[in-house]
DRENDO-1510 file (C-alpha; in Angstrom, 1 decimal, always signed):
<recs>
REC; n; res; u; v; w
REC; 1; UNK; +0.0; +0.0; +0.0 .
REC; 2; UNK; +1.2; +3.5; -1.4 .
REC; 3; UNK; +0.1; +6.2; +1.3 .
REC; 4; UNK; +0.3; +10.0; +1.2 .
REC; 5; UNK; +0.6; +12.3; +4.4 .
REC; 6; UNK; +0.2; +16.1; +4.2 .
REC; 7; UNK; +0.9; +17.6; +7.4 .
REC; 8; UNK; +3.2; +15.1; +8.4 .
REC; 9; UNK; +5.5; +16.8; +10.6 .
REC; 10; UNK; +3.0; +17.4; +12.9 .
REC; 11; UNK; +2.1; +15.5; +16.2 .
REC; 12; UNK; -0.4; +13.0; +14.1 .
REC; 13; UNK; +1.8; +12.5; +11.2 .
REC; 14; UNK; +5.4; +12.0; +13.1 .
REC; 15; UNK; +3.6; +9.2; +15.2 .
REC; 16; UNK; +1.4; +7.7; +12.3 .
REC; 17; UNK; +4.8; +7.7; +10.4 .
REC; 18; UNK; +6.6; +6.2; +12.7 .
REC; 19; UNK; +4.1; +3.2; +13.6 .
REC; 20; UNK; +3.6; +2.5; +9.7 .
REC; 21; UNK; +7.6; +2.1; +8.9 .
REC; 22; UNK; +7.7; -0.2; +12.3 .
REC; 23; UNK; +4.0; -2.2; +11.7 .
REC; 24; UNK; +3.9; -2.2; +7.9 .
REC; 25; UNK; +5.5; -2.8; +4.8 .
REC; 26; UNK; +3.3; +0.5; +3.2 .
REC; 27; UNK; +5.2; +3.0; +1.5 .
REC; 28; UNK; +5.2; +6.7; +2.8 .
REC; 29; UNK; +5.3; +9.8; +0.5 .
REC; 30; UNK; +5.0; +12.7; +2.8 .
REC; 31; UNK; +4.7; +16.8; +2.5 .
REC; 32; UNK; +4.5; +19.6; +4.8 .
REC; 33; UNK; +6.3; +23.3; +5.2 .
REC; 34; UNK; +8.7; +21.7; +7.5 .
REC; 35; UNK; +11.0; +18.1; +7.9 .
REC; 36; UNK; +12.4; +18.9; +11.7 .
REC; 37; UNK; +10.3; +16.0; +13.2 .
REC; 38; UNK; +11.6; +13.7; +11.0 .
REC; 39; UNK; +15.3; +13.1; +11.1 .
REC; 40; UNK; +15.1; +9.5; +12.5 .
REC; 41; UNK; +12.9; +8.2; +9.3 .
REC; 42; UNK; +15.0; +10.2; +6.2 .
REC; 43; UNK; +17.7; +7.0; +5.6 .
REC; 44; UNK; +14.1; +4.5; +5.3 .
REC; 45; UNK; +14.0; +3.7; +1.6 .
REC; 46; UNK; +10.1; +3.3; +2.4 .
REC; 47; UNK; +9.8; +7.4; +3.2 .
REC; 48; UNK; +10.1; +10.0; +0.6 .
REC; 49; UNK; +9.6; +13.5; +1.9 .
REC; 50; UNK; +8.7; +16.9; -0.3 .
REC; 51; UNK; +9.3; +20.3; +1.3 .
REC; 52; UNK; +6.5; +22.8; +0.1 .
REC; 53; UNK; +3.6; +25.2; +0.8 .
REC; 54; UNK; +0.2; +23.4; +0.5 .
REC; 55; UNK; -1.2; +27.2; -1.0 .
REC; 56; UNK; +1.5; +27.0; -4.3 .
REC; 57; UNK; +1.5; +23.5; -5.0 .
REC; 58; UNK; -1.7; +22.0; -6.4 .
REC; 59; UNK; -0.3; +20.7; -9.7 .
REC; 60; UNK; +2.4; +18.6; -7.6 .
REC; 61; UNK; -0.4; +17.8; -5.1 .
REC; 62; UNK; -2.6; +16.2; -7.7 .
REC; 63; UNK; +0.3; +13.7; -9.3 .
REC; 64; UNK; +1.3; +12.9; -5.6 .
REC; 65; UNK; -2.8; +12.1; -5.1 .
REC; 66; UNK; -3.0; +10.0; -8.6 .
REC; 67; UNK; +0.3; +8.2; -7.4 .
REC; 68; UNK; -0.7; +7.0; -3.8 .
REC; 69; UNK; -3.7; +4.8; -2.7 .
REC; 70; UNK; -4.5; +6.1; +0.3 .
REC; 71; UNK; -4.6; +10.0; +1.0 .
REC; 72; UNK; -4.4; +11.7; +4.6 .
REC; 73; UNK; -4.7; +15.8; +4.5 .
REC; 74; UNK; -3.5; +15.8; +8.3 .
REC; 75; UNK; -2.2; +19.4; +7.2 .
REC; 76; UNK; -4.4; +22.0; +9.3 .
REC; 77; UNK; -4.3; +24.3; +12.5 .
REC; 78; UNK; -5.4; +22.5; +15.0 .
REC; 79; UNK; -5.1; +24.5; +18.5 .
REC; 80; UNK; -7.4; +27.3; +20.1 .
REC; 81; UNK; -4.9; +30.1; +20.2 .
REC; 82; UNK; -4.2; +30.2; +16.5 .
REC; 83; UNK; -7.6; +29.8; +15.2 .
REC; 84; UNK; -9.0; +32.3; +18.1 .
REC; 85; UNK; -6.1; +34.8; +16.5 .
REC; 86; UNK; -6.2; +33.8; +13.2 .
REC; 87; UNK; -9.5; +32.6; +11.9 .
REC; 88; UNK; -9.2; +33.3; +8.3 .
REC; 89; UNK; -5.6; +31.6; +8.1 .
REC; 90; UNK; -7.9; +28.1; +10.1 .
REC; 91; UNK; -10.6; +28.8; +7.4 .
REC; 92; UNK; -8.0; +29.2; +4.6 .
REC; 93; UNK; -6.0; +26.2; +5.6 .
REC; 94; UNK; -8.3; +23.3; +7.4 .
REC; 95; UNK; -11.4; +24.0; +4.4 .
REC; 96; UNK; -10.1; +25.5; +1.5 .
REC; 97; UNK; -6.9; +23.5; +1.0 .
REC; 98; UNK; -8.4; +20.5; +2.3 .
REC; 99; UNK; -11.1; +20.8; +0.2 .
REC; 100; UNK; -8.8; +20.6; -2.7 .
REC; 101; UNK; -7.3; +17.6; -1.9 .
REC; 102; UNK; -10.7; +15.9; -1.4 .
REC; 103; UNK; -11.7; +16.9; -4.9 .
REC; 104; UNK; -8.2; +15.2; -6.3 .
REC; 105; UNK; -9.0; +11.9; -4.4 .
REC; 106; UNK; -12.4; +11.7; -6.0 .
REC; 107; UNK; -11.4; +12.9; -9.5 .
REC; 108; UNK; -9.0; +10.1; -9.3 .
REC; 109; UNK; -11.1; +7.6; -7.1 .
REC; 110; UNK; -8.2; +7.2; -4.3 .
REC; 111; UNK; -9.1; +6.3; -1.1 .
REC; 112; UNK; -9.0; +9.3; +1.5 .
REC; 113; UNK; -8.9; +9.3; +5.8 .
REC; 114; UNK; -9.8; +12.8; +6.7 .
REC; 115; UNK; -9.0; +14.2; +10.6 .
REC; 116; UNK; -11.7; +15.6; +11.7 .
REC; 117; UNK; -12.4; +16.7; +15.3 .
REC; 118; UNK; -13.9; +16.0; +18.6 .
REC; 119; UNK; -14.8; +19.9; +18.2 .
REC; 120; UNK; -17.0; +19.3; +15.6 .
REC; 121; UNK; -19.6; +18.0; +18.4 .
REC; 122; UNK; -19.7; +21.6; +19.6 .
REC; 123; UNK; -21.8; +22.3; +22.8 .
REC; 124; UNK; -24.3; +19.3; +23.5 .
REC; 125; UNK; -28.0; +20.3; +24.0 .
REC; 126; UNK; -28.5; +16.4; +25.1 .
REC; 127; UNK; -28.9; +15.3; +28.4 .
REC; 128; UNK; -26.4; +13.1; +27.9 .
REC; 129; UNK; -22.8; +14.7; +26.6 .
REC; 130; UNK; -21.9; +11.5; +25.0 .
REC; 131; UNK; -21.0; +11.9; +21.6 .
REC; 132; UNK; -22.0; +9.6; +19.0 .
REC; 133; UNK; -20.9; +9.7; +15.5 .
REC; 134; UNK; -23.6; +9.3; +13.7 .
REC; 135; UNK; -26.7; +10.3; +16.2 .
REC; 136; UNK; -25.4; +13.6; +18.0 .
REC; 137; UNK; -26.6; +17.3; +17.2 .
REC; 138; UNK; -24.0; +19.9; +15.9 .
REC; 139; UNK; -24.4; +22.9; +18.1 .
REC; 140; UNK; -21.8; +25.3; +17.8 .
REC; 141; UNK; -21.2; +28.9; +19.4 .
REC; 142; UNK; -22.7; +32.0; +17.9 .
REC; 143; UNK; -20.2; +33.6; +15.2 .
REC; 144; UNK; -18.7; +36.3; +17.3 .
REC; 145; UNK; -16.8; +33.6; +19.4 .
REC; 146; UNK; -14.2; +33.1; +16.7 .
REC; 147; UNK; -12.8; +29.7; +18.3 .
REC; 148; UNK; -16.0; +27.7; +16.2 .
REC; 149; UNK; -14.6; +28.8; +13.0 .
REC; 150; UNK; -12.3; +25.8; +13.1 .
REC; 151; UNK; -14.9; +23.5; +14.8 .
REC; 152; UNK; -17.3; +24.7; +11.5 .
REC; 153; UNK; -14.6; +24.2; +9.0 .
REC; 154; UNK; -14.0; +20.3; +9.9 .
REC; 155; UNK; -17.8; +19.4; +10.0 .
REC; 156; UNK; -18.1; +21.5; +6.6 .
REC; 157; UNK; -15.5; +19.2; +5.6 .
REC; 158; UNK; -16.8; +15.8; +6.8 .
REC; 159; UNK; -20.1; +16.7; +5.1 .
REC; 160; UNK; -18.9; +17.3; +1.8 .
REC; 161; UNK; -16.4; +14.2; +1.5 .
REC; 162; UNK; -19.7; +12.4; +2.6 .
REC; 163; UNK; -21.5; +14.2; -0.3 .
REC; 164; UNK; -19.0; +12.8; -2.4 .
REC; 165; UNK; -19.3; +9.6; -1.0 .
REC; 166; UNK; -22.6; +9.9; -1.7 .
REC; 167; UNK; -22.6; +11.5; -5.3 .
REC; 168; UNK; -19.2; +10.4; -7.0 .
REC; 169; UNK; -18.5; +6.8; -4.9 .
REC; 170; UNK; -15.4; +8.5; -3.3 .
REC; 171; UNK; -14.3; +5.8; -0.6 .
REC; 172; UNK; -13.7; +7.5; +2.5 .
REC; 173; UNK; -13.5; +7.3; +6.4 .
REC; 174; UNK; -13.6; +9.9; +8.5 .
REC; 175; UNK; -11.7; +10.1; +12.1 .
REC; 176; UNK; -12.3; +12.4; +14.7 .
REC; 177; UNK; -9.4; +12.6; +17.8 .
REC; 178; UNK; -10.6; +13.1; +21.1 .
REC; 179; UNK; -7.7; +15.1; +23.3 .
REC; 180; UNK; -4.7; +13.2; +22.0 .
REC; 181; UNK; -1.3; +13.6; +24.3 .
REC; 182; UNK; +2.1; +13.1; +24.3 .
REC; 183; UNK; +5.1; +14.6; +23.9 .
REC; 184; UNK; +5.7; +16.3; +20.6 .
REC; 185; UNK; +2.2; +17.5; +20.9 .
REC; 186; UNK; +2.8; +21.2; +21.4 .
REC; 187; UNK; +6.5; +22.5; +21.9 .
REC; 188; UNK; +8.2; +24.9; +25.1 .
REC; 189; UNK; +7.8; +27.7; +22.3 .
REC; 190; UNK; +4.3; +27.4; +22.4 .
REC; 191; UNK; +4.2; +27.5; +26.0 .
REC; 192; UNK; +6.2; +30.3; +26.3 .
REC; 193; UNK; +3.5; +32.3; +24.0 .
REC; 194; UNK; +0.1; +30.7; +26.0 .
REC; 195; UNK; -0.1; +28.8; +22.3 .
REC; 196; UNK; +0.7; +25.5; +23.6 .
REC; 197; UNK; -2.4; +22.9; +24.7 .
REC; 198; UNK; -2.9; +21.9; +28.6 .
REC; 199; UNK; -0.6; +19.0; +29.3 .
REC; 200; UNK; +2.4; +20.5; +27.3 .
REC; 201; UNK; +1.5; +23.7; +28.6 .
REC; 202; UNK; +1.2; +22.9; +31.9 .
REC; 203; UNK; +4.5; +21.3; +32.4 .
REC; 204; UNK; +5.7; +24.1; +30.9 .
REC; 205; UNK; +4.3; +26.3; +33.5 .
REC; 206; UNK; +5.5; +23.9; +36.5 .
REC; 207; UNK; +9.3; +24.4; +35.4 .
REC; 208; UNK; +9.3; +28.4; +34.0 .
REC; 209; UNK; +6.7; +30.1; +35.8 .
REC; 210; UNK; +5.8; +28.3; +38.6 .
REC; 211; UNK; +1.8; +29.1; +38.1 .
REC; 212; UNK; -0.7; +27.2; +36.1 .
REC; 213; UNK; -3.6; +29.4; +34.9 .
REC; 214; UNK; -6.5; +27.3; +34.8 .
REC; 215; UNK; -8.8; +29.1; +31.7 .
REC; 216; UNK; -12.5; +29.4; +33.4 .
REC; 217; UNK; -11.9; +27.4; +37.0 .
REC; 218; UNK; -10.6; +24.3; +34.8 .
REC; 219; UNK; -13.8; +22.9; +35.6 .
REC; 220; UNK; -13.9; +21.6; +31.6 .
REC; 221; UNK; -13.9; +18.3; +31.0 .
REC; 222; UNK; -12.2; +16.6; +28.5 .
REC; 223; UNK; -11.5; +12.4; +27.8 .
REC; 224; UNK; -7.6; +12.1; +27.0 .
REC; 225; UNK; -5.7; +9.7; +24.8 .
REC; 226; UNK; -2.1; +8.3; +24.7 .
REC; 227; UNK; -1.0; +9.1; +21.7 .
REC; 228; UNK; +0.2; +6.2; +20.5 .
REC; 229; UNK; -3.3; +4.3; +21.4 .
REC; 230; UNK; -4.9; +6.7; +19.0 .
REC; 231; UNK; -2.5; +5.8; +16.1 .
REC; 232; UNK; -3.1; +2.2; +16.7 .
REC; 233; UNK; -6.7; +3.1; +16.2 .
REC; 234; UNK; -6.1; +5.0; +13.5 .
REC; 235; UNK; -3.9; +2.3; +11.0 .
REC; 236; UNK; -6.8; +0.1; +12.2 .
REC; 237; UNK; -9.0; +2.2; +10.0 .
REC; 238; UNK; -6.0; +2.6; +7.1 .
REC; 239; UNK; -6.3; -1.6; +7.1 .
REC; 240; UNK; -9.7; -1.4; +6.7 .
REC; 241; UNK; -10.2; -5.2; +6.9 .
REC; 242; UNK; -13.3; -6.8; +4.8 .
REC; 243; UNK; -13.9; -2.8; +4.1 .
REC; 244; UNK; -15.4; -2.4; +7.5 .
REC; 245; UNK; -14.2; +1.3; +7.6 .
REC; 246; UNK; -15.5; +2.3; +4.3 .
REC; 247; UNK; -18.2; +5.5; +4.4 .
REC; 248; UNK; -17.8; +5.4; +8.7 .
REC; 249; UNK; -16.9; +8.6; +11.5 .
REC; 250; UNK; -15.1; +6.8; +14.0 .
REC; 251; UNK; -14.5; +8.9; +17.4 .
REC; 252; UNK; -10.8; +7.9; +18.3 .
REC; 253; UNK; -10.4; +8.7; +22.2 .
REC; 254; UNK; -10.6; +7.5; +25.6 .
REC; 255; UNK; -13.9; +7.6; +27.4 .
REC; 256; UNK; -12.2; +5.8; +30.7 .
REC; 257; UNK; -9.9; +9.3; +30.7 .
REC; 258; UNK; -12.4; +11.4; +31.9 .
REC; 259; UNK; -11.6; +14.1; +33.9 .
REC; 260; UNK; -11.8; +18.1; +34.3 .
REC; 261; UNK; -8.9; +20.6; +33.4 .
REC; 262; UNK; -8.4; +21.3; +37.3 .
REC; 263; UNK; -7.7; +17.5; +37.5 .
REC; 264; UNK; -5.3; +17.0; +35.0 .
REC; 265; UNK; -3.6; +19.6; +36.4 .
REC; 266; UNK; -3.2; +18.0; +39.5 .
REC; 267; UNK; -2.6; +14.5; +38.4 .
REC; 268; UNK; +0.8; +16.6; +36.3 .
REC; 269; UNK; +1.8; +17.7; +39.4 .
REC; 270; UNK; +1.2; +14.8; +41.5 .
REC; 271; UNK; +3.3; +13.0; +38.8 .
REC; 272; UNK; +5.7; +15.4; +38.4 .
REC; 273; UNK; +7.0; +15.1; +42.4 .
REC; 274; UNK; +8.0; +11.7; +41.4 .
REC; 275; UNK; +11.1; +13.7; +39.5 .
REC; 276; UNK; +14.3; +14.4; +41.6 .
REC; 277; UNK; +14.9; +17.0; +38.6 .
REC; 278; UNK; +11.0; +18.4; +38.5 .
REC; 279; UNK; +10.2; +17.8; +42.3 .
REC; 280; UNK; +11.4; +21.4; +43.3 .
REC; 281; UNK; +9.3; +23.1; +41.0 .
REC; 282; UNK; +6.1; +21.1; +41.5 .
REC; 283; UNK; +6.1; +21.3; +45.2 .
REC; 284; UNK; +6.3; +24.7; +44.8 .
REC; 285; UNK; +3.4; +25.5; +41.9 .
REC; 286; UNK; +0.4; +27.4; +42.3 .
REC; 287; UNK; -2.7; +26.5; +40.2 .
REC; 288; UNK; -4.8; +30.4; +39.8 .
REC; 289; UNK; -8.3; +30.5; +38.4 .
REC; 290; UNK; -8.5; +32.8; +35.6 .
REC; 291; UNK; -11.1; +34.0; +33.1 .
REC; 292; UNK; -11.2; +32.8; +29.6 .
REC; 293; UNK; -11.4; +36.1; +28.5 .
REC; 294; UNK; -8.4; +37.3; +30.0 .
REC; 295; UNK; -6.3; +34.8; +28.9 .
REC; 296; UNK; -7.3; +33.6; +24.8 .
REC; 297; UNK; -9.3; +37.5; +24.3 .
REC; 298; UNK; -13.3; +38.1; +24.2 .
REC; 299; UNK; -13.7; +36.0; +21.1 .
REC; 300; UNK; -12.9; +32.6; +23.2 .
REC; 301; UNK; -16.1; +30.1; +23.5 .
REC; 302; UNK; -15.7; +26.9; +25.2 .
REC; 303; UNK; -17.8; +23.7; +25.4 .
REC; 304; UNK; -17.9; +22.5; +29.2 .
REC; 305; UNK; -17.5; +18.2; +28.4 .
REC; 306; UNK; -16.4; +16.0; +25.6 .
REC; 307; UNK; -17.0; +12.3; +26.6 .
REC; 308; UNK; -17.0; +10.1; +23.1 .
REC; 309; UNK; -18.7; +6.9; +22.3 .
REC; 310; UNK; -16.5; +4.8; +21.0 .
REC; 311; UNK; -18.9; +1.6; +20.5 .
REC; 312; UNK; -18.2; +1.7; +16.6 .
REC; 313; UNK; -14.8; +1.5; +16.6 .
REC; 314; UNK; -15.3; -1.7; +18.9 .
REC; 315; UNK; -17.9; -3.5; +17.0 .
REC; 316; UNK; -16.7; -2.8; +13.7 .
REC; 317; UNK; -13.0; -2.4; +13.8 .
REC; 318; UNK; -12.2; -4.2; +17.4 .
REC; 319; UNK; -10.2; -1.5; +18.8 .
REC; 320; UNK; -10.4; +0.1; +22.1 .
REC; 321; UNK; -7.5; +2.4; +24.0 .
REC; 322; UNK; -6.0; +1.3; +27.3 .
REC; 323; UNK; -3.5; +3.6; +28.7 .
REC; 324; UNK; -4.8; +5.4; +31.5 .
REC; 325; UNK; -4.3; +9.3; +31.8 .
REC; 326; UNK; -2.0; +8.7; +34.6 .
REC; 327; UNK; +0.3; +6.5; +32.4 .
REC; 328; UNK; +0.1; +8.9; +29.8 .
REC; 329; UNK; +1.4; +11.3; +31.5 .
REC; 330; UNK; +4.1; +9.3; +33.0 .
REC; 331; UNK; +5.5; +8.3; +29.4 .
REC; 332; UNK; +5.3; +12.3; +28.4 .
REC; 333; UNK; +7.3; +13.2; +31.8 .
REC; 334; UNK; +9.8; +10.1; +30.6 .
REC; 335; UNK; +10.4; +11.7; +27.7 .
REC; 336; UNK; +10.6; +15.2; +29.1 .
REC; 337; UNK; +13.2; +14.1; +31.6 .
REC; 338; UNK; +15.2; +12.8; +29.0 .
REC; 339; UNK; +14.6; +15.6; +26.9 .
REC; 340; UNK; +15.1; +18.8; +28.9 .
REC; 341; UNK; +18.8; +19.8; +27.4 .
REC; 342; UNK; +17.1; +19.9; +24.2 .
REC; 343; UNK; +14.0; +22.0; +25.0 .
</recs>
C-alpha cells in the first residue's frame, strides 16, 4: 500500500509515520512546510519527503494524489490560540486546502482518511454529553466567538467528502481525535506564547513560571488519549479489513480518561513530584483561576464536556484504547526528563 501524508511533521503525522515504517511494509510519501520532526525516518528507503507550501502547490499535489492509494490531508491548524487569533488563516488552511485535496481523491477515485475533530460536536443540547458519530446534534457557538470557525470548518468538511461519498462513490473514512497527548504534541515555544495545549502547557508552567492558569476554573472536562493508542486506532481504520471502515466517522479517544482541566492539572503535578529534577518546582506550583477572557481574548467560547462513544470502533473495527491518563502522563514526563537539554 502506497500512502500520502500532508501535514506530516505534525504531532499525528510524526507518530502515524513512525508506527507504519515499524508495523507495515506500506510505503510513505510525505509533504508539509517543515522536515524537523523527522530526522530518524529520512535514511528509510520506504519514506520519501517533499518540502512545500500546501497554498503553491496544487499541480504537484494532484500527481502525488493519482500516485498514492490512500490520502491523509492531516495538514491544518489545530489549537485554540491560532484559530481564536487567526480565523481566516484556520478557514484558509483546514477548508479550502483541504477541500482541494478531497476533490483530487475523487477525481482520481483514491481512497481518503480525513481528521476531523472532537470539536465538531460543539456544545451538547443532550442530556447526555456523549457523543456519537452518527446520532449527535452539531451545536456550535454564535459567530462572534471566533474559536468555532475551526470546529465549523472540519464538520463543513466531513459533510462534503460524505457528499461525495454519496454523489461520486469516493471511498472515504472519517476520524475524529478526542484530546490526543504526548510529547511532541505542542513545543516549550508554544508555552512560552500561551499557544501550547494543557498538558504541554502545563508542564511548561510547572518548570518556568511556577503558576498554572487554569482558563474558566478548569472545571472543563475533557476524555484524554495516549498518543500512540490513538494511532493504533487509526492504522486500524488505514487496514480497513473486509472494508469495515469504508463511508464510517469513527471517534478515536478515551472515554475511561475522563476528567476536568483542574484534575489533570493535578494529576501533572502529583506526577511530576516523582522527578528528583521536577520535584522542586512542582512542590512549589500554584494553580490560579483565571477568566477565559483574560487569557485567549473576548472571542474565546468553550464547550464544558467531551466524553465520546466509542462503541463503533469496537464492534466494527475491534479497537479500544488502554493507557490510562496517569500513564500517559508518565510516558510524556519520561520523555521530558530525557529531553530537557534539548528544549
Amino acid at each position: 500500500m502506497k500512502i500520502f501524508i500532508t501535514g506530516i511533521n505534525g504531532f499525528i503525522g510524526t507518530y502515524l509515520l513512525r508506527a507504519i515504517l515499524h508495523k507495515t511494509d506500506w510505503q510513505v510519501q510525505g509533504f508539509d512546510l517543515h522536515d524537523n520532526n523527522l530526522d530518524e525516518f529520512k535514511d528509510n528507503p520506504r519514506f520519501s519527503m517533499k518540502l512545500g507550501d500546501i497554498f503553491k502547490e496544487e499541480a504537484w499535489l494532484e500527481e502525488a494524489v493519482k500516485d498514492n492509494d490512500v490520502i491523509l490531508p492531516l495538514a491544518g491548524i489545530a489549537r485554540p490560540a491560532y484559530y481564536i487569533s487567526h480565523p481566516l488563516w484556520t478557514f484558509e488552511l483546514d477548508f479550502e486546502q483541504n477541500l482541494k485535496i478531497v476533490r483530487h481523491c475523487a477525481k482520481h477515485h483514491k481512497r481518503v482518511i480525513f481528521p476531523s475533530t472532537s470539536e465538531v460536536y460543539g456544545m451538547p443540547t443532550e442530556n447526555s454529553c456523549i457523543m456519537i458519530e452518527d446520532e449527535s446534534t452539531l451545536t456550535l457557538g454564535p459567530i462572534k466567538k471566533s474559536r468555532w470557525i475551526y470546529s465549523c470548518s472540519k464538520q463543513m468538511m466531513d459533510r462534503v467528502i460524505f457528499a461525495f461519498g454519496q454523489e461520486m462513490n469516493l471511498p472515504f473514512s472519517i476520524f475524529r481525535p478526542f484530546n490526543w497527548v504526548g510529547p511532541g504534541l505542542d513545543t516549550f515555544k508554544d508555552a512560552a506564547e500561551h499557544k501550547a495545549r494543557s498538558i504541554t502547557q502545563f508542564i511548561y508552567d510547572i518548570l518556568y513560571t511556577g503558576k498554572i492558569n487554569l482558563v474558566g476554573g478548569g472545571a472543563q472536562k475533557r476524555s484524554f488519549i495516549w498518543v500512540e493508542d490513538g494511532i493504533d486506532g487509526l492504522l486500524t481504520i488505514i487496514k480497513n479489513e473486509n472494508g469495515k471502515a469504508n463511508g464510517e466517522i469513527f471517534n478515536l479517544g478515551n472515554p475511561n480518561n475522563h476528567y476536568s482541566i483542574k484534575e489533570l492539572a493535578q494529576m501533572i503535578v502529583e506526577e511530576m513530584k516523582n522527578y528528583p529534577q521536577f520535584a522542586d518546582k512542582a512542590n512549589a506550583v500554584e494553580l490560579v483561576e483565571i477568566p477565559a477572557a483574560q487569557y485567549y481574548g473576548k472571542n474565546y467560547d468553550d464547550m464544558q464536556d467531551r466524553l465520546p462513544s466509542v462503541e463503533k470502533m469496537k464492534d466494527l473495527l475491534g479497537w479500544q484504547a488502554d493507557t490510562t491518563l496517569r500513564e500517559a502522563i508518565r510516558l510524556t514526563l519520561d520523555w521530558h526528563a530525557k529531553n530537557m537539554i534539548k528544549e
